[in-house]
N, C-alpha and C positions, 0 to 999 in steps of 0.2 A: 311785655317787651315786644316793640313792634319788631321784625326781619331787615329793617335796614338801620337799625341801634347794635354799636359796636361797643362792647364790656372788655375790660382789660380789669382782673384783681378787684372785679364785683361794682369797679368805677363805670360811668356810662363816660365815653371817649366821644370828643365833640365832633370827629369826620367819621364817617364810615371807610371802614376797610380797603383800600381799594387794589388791585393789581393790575400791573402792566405788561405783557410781554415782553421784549427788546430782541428783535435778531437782524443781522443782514449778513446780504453774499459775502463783505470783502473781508468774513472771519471765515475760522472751519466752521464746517455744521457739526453742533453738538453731534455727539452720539445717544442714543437710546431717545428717551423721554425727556433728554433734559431741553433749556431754553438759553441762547447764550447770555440774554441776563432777563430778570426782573426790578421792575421801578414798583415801590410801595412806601406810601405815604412820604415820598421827597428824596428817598434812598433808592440808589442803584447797585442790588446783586448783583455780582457777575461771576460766571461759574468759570470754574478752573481751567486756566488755558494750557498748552501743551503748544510744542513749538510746531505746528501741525501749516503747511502751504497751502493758505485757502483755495488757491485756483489747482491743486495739483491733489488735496486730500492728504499727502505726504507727509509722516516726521519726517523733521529734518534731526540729523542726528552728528550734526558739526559740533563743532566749539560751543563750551559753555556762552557767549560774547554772541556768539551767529542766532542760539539759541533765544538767548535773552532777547535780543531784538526784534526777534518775530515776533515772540510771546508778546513781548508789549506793544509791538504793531498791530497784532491783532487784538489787544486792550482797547486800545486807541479806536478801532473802527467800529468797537461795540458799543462806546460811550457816547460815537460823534453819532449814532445811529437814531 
């Protein structure tokens, strides 16, 4: 088996493995180790957001409604990233 041959269930898989990073300013910075998302093989991970004010590092800790809209504006910036 050469080192760039990718096996999934003893099958040989016809692209090799690949991963992507994904991050930018206009989300929070993950905390610890994580990455705000990953692209692999055509699929974009995105790791769990929290209603957090990217330019300020701040929960915001309003209305379910306030909340929601952050969280998914900063969906939004990780995706358009």
């Amino acid at each position: 088996m050469n080192s760039d041959e990718a096996y999934y269930g003893g099958h040989q898989l016809n692209t090799p493995a690949t991963m992507k990073s994904i991050s930018t300013p206009d989300a929070p910075t993950p905390a610890g180790h994580y990455t705000q998302a990953i692209e692999h093989n055509g699929l974009i991970y995105v790791s769990g957001q929290l209603s957090v004010d990217p330019s300020t590092g701040e929960v915001r800790n309003g209305p379910i409604e306030e909340q929601t809209r952050l969280v998914l504006k900063n969906l939004s910036a990780i995706l358009s990233a």
